[in-house]
N, C-alpha and C positions, 0 to 999 in steps of 0.2 A: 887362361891368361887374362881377358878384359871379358866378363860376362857380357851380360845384355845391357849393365846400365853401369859403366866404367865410371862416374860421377860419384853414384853410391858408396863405393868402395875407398874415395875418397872423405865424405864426410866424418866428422866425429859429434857424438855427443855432448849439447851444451852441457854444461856444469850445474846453471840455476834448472835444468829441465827435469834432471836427473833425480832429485832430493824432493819428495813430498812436502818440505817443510821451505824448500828455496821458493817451491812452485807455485804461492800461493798468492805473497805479494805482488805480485806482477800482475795475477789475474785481477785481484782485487783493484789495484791502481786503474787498470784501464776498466773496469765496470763503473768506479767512481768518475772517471774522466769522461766516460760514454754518457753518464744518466744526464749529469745537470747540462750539456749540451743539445740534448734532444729535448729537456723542458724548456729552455732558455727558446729556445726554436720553435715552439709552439705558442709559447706567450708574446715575441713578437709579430708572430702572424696573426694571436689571436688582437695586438695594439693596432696592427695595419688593418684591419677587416671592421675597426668604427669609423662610422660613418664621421667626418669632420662637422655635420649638422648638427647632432646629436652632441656633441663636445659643446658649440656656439650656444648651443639654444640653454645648456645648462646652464650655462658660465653664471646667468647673474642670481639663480638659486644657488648654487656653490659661494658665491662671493655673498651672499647675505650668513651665509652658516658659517661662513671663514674656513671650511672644509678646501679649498681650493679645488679644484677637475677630478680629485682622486675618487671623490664619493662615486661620480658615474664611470668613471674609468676602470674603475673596481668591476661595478655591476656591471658592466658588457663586457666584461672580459671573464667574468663567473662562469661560462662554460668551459674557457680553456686551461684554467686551473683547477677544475676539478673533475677534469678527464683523467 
């Protein structure tokens, strides 16, 4: 009558799980959704981990090249983008 696991006997088969060709976009959506969240996640920790001196002390090399903070902002954060 109700085996060991009365739940099971209940379930059915989603539809997209079934079809090799349903199955694929869903995987692919959430790998894409997964990746640029864990970069994203890595480049602001590697923004919060400069030092605020090292930003000041450039400034008025940056302001003479008209480059604005991004020259050194780049170069300390060159570890974390190229892990």
């Amino acid at each position: 009558m109700g085996g060991c696991c009365p739940a099971r006997e209940r379930l059915h088969p989603l539809g997209f799980l079934t079809s090799p060709w349903l199955r694929c976009p869903p995987v692919i959506l959430v790998t894409l959704w997964k990746g640029p969240g864990l970069l994203i996640g890595v480049f602001l920790a590697g923004l919060q981990s400069i030092p605020l001196s090292s930003i000041e002390s450039g400034r008025p090399v940056a302001a003479k090249a008209g480059g604005g903070h991004t020259d050194i902002t780049l170069r300390l954060c060159r570890p974390y983008y190229t892990w």
